[in-house]
C-alpha positions as YAML, in Angstrom:
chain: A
units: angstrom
residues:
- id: 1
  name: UNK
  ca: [0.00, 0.00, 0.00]
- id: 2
  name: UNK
  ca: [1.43, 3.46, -1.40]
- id: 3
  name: UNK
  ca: [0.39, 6.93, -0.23]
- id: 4
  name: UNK
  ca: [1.91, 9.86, -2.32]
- id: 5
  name: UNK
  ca: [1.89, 13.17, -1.72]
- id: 6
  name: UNK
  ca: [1.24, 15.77, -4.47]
- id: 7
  name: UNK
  ca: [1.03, 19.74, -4.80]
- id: 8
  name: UNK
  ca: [-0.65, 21.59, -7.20]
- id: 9
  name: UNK
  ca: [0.15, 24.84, -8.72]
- id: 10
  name: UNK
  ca: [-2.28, 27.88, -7.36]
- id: 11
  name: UNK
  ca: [-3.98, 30.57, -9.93]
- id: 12
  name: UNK
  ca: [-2.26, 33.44, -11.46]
- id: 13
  name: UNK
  ca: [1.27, 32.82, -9.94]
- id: 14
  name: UNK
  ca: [0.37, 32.50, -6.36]
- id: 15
  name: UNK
  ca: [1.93, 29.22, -5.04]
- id: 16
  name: UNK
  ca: [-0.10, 26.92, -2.59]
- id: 17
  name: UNK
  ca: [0.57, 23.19, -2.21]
- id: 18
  name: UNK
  ca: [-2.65, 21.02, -2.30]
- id: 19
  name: UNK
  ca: [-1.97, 18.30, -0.33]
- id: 20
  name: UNK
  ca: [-3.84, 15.13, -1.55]
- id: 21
  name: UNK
  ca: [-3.25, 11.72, -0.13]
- id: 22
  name: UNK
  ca: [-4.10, 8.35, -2.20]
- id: 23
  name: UNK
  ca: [-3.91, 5.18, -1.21]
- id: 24
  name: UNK
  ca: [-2.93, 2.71, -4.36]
- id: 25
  name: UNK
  ca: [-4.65, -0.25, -2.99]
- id: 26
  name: UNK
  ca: [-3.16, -3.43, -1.97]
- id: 27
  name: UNK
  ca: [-1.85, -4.99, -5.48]
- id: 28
  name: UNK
  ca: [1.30, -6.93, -5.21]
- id: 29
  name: UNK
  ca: [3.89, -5.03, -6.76]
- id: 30
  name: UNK
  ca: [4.25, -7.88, -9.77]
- id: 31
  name: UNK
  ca: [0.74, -7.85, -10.59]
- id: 32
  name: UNK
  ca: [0.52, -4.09, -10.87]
- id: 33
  name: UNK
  ca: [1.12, -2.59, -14.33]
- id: 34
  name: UNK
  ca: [0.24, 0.71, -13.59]
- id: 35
  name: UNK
  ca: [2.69, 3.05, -15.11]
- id: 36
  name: UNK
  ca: [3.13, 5.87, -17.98]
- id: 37
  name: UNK
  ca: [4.52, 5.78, -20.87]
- id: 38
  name: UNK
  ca: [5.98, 8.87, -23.03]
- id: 39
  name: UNK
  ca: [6.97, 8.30, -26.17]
- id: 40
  name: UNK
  ca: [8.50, 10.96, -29.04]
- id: 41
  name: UNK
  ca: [10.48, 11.13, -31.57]
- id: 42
  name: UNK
  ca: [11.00, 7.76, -31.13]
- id: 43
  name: UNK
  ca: [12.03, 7.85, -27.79]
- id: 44
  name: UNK
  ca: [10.82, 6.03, -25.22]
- id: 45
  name: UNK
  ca: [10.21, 6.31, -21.51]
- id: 46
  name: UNK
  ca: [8.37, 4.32, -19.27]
- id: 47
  name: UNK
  ca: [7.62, 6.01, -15.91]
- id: 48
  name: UNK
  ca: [5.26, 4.46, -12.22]
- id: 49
  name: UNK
  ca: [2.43, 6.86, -11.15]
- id: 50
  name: UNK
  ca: [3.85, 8.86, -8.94]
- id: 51
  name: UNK
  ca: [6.63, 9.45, -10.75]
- id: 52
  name: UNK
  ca: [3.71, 10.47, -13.63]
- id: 53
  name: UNK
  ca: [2.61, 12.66, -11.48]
- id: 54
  name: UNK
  ca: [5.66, 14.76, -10.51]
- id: 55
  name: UNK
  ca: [6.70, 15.75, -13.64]
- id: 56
  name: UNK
  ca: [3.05, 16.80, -14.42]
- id: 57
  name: UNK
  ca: [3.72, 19.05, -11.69]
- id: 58
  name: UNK
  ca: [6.99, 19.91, -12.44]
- id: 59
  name: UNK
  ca: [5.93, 20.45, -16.20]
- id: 60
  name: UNK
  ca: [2.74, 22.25, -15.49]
- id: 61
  name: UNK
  ca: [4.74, 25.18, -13.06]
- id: 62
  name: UNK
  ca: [7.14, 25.59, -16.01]
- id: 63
  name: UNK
  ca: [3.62, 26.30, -17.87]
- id: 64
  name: UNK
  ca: [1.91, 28.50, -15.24]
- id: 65
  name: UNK
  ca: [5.47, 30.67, -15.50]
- id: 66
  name: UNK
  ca: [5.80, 30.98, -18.87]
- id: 67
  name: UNK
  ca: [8.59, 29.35, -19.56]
- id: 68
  name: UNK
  ca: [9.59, 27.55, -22.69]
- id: 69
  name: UNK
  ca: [9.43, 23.91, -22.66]
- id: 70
  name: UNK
  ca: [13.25, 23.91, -22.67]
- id: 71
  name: UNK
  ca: [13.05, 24.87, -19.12]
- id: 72
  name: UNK
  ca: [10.73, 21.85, -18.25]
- id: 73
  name: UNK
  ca: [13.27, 19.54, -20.09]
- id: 74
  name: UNK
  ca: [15.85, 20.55, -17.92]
- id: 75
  name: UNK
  ca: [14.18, 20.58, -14.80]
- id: 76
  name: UNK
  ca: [13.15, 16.97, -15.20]
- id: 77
  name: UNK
  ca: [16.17, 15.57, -16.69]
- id: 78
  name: UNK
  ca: [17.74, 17.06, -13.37]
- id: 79
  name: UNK
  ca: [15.13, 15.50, -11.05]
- id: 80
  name: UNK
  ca: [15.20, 12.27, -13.01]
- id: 81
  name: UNK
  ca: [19.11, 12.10, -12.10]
- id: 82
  name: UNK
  ca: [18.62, 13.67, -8.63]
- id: 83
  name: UNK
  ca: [15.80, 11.62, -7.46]
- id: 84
  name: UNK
  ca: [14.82, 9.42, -9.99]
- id: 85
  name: UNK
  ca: [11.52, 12.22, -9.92]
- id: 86
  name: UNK
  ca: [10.94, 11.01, -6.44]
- id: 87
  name: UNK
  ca: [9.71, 13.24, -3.48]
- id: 88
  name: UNK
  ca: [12.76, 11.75, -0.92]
- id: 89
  name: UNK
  ca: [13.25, 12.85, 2.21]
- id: 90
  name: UNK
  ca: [16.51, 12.11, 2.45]
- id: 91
  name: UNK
  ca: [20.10, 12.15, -0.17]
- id: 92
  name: UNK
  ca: [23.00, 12.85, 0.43]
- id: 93
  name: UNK
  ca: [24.09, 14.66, 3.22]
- id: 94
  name: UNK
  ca: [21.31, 17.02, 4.23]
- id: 95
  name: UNK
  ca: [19.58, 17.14, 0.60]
- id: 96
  name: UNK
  ca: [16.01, 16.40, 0.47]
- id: 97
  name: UNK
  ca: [12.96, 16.30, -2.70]
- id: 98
  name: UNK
  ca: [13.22, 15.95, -6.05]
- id: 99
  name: UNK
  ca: [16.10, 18.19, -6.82]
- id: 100
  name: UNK
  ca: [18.16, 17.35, -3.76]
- id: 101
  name: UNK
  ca: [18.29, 20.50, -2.72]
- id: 102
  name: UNK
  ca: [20.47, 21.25, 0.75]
- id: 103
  name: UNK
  ca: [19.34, 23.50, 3.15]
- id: 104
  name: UNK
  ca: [22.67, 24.11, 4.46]
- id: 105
  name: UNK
  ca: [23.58, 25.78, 0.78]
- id: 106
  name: UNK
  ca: [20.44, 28.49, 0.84]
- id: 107
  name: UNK
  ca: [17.70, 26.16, -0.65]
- id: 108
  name: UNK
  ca: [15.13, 26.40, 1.77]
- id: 109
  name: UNK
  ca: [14.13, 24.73, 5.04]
- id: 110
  name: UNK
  ca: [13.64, 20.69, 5.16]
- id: 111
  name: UNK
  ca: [9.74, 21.40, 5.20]
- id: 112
  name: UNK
  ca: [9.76, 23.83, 2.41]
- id: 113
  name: UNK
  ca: [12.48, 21.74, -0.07]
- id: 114
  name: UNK
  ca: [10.13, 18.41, 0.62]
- id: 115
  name: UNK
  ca: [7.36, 20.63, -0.84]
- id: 116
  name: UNK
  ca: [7.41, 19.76, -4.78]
- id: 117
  name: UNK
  ca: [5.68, 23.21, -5.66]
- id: 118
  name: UNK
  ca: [8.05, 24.65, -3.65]
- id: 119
  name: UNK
  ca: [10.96, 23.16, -4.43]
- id: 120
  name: UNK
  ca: [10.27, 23.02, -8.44]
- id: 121
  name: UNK
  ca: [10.21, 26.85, -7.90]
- id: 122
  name: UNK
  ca: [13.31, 27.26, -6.57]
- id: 123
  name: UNK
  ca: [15.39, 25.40, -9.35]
- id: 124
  name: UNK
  ca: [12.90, 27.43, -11.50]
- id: 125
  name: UNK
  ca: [13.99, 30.93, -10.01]
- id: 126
  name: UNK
  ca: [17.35, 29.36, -9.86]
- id: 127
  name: UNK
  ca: [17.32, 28.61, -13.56]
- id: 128
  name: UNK
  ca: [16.16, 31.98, -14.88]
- id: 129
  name: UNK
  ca: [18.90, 34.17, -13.31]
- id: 130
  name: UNK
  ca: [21.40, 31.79, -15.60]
- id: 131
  name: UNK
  ca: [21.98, 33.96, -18.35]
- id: 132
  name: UNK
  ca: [21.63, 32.31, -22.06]
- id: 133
  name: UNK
  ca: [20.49, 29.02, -20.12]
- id: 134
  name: UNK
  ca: [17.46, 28.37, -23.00]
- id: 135
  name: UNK
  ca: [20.46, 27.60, -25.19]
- id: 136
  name: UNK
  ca: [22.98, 25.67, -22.94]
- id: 137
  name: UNK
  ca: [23.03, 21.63, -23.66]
- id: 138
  name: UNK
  ca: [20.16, 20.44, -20.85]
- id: 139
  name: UNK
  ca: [23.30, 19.24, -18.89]
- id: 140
  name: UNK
  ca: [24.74, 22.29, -18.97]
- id: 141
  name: UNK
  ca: [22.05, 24.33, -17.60]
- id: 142
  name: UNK
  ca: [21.27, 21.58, -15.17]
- id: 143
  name: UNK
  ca: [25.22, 22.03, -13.50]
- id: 144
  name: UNK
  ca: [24.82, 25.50, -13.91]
- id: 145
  name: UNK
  ca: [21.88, 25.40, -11.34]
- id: 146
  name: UNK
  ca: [22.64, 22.25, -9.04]
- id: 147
  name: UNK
  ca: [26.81, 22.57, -9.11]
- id: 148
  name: UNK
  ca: [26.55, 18.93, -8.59]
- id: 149
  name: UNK
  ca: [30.06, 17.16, -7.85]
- id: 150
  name: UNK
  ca: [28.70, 14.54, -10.63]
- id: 151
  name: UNK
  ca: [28.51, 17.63, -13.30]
- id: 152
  name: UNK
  ca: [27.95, 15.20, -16.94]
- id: 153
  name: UNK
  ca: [25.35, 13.12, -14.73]
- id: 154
  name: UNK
  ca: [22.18, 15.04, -16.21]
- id: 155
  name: UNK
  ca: [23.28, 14.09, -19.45]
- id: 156
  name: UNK
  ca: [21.97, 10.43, -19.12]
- id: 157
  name: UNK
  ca: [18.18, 11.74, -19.02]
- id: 158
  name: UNK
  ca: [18.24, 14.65, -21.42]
- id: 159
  name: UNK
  ca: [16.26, 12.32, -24.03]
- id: 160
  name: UNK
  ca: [13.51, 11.39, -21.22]
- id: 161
  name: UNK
  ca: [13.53, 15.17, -19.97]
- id: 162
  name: UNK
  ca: [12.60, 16.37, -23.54]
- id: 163
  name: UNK
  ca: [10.27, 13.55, -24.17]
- id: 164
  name: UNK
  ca: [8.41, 14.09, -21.28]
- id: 165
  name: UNK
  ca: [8.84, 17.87, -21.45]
- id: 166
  name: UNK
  ca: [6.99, 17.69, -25.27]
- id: 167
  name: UNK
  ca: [4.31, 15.45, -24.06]
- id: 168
  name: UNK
  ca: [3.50, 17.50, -21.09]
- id: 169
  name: UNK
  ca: [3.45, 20.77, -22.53]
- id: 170
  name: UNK
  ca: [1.43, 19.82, -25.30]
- id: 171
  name: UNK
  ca: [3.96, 19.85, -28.15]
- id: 172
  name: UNK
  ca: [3.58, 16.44, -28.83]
- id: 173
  name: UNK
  ca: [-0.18, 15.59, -29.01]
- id: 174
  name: UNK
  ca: [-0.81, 12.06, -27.75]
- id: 175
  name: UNK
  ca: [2.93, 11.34, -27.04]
- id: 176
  name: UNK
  ca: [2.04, 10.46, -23.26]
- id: 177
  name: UNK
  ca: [-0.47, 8.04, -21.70]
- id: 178
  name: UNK
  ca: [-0.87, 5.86, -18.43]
- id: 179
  name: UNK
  ca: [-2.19, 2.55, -17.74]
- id: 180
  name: UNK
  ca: [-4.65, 2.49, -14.41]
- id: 181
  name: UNK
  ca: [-6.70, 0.27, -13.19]
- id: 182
  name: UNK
  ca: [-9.72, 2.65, -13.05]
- id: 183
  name: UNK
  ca: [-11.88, 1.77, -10.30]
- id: 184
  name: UNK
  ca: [-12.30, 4.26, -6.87]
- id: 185
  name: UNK
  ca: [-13.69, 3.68, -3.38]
- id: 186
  name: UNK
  ca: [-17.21, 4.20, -3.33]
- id: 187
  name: UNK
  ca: [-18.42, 8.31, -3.64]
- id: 188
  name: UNK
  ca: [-21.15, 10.69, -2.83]
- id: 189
  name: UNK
  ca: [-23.02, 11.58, -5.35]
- id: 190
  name: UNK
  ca: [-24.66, 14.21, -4.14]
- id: 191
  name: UNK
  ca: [-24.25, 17.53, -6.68]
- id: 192
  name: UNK
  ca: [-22.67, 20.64, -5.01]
- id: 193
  name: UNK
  ca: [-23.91, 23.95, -5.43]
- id: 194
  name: UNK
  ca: [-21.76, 24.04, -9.40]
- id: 195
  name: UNK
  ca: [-24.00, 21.24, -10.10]
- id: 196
  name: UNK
  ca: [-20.90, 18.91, -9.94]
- id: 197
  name: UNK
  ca: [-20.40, 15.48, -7.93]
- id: 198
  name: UNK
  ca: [-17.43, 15.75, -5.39]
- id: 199
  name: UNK
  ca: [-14.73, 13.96, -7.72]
- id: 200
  name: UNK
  ca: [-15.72, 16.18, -10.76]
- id: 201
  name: UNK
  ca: [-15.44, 19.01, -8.48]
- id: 202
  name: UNK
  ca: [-12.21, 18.03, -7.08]
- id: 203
  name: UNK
  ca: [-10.73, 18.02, -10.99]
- id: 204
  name: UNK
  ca: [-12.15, 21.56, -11.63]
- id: 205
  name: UNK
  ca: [-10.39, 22.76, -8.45]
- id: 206
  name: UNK
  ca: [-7.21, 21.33, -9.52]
- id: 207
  name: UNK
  ca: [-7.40, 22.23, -13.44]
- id: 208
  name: UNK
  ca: [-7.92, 25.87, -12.39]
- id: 209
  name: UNK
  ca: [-5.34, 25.78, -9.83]
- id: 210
  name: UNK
  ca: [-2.33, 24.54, -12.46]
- id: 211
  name: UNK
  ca: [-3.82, 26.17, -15.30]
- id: 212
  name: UNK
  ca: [-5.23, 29.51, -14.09]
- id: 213
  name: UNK
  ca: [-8.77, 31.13, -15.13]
- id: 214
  name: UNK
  ca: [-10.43, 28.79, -17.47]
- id: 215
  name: UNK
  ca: [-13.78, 28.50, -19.97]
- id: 216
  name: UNK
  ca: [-16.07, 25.93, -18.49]
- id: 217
  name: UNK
  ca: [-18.66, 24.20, -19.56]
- id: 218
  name: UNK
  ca: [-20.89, 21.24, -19.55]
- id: 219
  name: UNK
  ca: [-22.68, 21.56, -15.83]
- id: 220
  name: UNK
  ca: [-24.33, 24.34, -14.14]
- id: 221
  name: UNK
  ca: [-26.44, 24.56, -10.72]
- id: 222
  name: UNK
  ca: [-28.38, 22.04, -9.84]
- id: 223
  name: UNK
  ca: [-27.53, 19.76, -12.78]
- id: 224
  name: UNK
  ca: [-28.24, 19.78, -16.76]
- id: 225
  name: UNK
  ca: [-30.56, 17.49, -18.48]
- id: 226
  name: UNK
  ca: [-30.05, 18.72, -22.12]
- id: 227
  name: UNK
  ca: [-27.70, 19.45, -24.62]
- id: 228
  name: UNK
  ca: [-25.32, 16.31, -24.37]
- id: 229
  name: UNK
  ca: [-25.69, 12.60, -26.07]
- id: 230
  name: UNK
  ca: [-27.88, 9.93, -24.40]
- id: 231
  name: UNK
  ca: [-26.26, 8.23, -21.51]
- id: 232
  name: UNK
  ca: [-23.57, 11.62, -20.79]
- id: 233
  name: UNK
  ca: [-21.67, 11.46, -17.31]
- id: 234
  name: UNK
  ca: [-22.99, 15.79, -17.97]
- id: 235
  name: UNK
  ca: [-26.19, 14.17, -16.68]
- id: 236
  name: UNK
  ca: [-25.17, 12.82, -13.44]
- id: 237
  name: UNK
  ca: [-22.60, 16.30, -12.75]
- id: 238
  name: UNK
  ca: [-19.69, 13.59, -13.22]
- id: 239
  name: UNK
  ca: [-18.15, 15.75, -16.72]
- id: 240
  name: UNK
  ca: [-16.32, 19.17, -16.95]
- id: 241
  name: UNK
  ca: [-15.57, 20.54, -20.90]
- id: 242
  name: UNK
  ca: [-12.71, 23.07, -20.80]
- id: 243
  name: UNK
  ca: [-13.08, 25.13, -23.85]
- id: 244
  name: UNK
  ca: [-10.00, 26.70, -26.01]
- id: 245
  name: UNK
  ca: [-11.29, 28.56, -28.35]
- id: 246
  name: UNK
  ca: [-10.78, 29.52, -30.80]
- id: 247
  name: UNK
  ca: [-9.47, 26.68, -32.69]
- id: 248
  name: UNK
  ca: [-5.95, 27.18, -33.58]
- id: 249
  name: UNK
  ca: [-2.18, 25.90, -32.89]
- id: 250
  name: UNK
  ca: [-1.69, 27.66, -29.91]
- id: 251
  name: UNK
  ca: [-4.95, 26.35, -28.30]
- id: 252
  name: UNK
  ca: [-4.54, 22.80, -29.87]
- id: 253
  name: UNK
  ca: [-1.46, 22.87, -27.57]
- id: 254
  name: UNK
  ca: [-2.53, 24.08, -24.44]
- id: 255
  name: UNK
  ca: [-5.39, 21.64, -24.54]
- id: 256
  name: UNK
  ca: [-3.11, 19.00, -24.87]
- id: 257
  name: UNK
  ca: [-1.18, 20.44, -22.09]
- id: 258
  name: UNK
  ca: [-4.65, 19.95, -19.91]
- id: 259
  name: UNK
  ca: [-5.55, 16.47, -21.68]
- id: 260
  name: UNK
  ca: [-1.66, 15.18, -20.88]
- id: 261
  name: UNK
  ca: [-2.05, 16.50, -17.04]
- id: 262
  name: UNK
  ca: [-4.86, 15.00, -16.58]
- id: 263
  name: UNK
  ca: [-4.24, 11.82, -17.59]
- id: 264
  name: UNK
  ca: [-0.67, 12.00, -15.50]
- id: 265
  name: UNK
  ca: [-3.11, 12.37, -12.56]
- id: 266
  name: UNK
  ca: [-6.14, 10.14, -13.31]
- id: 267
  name: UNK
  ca: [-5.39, 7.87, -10.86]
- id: 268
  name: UNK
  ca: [-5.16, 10.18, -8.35]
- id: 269
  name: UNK
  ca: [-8.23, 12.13, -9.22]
- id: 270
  name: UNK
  ca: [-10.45, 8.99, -10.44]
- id: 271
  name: UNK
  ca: [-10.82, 10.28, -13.54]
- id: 272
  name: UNK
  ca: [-12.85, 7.70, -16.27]
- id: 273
  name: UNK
  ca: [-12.58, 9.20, -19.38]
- id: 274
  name: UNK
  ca: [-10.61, 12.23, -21.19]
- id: 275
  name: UNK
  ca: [-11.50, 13.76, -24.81]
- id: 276
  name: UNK
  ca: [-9.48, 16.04, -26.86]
- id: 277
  name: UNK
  ca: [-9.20, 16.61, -30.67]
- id: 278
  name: UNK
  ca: [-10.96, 13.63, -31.88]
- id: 279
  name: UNK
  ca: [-8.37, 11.50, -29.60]
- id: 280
  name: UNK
  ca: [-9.92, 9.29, -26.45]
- id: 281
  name: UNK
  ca: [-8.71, 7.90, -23.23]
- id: 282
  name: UNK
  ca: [-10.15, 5.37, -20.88]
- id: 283
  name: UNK
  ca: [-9.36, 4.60, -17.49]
- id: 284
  name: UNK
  ca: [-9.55, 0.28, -16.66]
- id: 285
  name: UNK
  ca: [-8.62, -2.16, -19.11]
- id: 286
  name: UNK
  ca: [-8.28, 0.27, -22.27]
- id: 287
  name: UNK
  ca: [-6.17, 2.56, -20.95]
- id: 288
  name: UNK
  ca: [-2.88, 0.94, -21.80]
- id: 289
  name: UNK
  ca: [-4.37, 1.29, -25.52]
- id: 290
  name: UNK
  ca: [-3.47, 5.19, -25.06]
- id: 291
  name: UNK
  ca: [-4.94, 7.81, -26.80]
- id: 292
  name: UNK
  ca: [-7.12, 6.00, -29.41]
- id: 293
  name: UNK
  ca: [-9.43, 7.71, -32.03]
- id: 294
  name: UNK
  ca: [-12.53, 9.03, -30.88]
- id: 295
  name: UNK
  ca: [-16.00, 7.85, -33.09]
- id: 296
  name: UNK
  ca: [-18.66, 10.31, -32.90]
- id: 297
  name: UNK
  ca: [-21.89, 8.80, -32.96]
- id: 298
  name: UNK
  ca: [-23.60, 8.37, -36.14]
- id: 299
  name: UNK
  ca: [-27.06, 9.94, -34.41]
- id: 300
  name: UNK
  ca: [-25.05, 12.95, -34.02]
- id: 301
  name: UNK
  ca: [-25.50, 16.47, -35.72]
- id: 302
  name: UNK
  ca: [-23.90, 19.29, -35.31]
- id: 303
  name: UNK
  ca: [-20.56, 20.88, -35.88]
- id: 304
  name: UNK
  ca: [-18.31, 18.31, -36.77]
- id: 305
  name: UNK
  ca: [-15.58, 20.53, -35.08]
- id: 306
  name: UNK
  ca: [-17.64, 20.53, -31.69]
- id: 307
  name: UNK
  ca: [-18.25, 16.85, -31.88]
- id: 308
  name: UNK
  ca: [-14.99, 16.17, -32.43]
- id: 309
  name: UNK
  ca: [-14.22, 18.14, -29.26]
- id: 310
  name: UNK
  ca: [-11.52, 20.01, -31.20]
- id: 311
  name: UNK
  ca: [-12.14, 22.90, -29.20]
- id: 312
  name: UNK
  ca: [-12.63, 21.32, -25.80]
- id: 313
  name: UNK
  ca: [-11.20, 18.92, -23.54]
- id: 314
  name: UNK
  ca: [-13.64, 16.58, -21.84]
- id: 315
  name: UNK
  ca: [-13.09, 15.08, -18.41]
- id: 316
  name: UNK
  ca: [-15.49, 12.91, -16.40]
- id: 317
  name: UNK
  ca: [-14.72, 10.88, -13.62]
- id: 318
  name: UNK
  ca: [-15.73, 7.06, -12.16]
- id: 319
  name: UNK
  ca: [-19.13, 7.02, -11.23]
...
């Protein structure tokens, strides 16, 4: 049994950790395939949960900051050597989290470095005062901030730092997916004053806490009965749409950003089912397919573009 501990970024730069505990479940380690898998440009990397689920966070405060995705490549090629993208609470001598930070060099306190949102900051406001750093070699930049006594270390995951680094920021649509088993402790159903069930409304917290201010859609107070396809998790306040509009590249990408993050996290959030430009997920047994095509019902009318969900990302979670 696993509990993991994950922050999430806070709205419009403000930084608050969300703490959020989940319990795995009691599968033997060799019967549990749960895992990630990036893959781009031919490069593979095949990554556990919670490992997912740190460099979605680690990704997605590189994307609440601005940065280019250069910066997210070398902030997890430099975790993935540090701590193998690990929260640790221990390293050595007094460094701690996923960059092995030390408090004795200026870092930041034990509590504060064992903090990802925190820490994640700090090699970002670290990395920015390195002048030219967005064109250093990722190693480079990564001994420029950590002054590690192992400096060509970082080197070794510079191809999984950009892989994950594409997927994550949306660059490379589909190029990340997890496998989860896709079942969840029993819930309340019970709609909140959004008109959303307490998972769903969990997911909205967090989406607009990583991404900032967003355009929802697809509940409302005290539930919807219309405008969605028979059978729609809408109907039971289970579903959030997050539009990006209008359709274009830039949008294409940052809905992949929020399609990838989610599905880094759907184990931890119980999340069923993800939709994004004509492209499906599933939680359970299909989700090791990845992101498959999406079939729009033949009963269906409408703009193609809509149905598609070309300019909207759907999430619902497990009933």
């Amino acid at each position: 049994m696993r509990a993991t501990a994950v922050g999430a970024v806070a709205v419009l730069g403000a930084v608050a950790a969300v703490l959020v505990v989940v319990d795995r479940g009691g599968v033997p380690t060799l019967l549990d395939s749960s895992g990630c898998t990036a893959e781009v440009d031919g490069h593979t990397v095949d990554i556990d949960l919670e490992q997912a689920e740190n460099a979605a966070l680690i990704t997605a405060i590189s994307i609440e900051r601005g940065m280019p995705a250069r910066a997210a490549s070398i902030a997890l090629a430099t975790a993935f050597q540090e701590s193998k993208l690990y929260n640790i609470d221990f390293g050595d001598r007094d460094s701690v989290g996923l960059f092995q930070q030390r408090p004795s060099q200026g870092w930041g306190s034990v509590k504060q470095l064992t903090d990802p949102v925190f820490a994640t900051n700090a090699f970002y406001d670290a990395l920015t005062k390195i002048e030219g750093y967005r064109e250093m070699e990722i190693t480079e930049a990564a001994q420029a901030v950590q002054r590690s006594a192992y400096p060509d270390a970082y080197a070794d995951h510079e191809e999984d730092g950009r892989a994950l680094a594409s997927a994550l920021t949306g660059n490379s649509p589909r190029g990340m997916w997890c496998d989860v088993p896709g079942d969840a402790d029993e819930a309340s159903d019970t709609l909140d004053d959004s008109g959303l069930v307490p998972r769903a409304s969990v997911v909205r917290r967090e989406l607009e806490a990583v991404f900032g201010p967003l355009s929802l859609g697809g509940f409302e107070p005290g539930g919807i009965s219309t405008g969605h396809m028979e059978g729609s998790a809408h109907y039971e306040g289970r579903a959030i749409d997050v539009f990006v509009r209008p359709i274009n590249a830039d949008n294409k990408q940052r809905g992949w950003a929020m399609a990838t993050w989610l599905v880094a996290n759907a184990d931890r959030l119980d999340v069923n089912t993800i939709i994004f430009d004509d492209r499906i997920w599933h939680a359970g047994s299909r989700s090791d397919d990845g992101w498959t095509d999406y079939r729009v019902p033949s009963s269906s009318r409408g703009d193609r573009r809509i149905l598609e969900h070309r300019d909207h990302v759907h999430v619902d979670v497990i009933d």
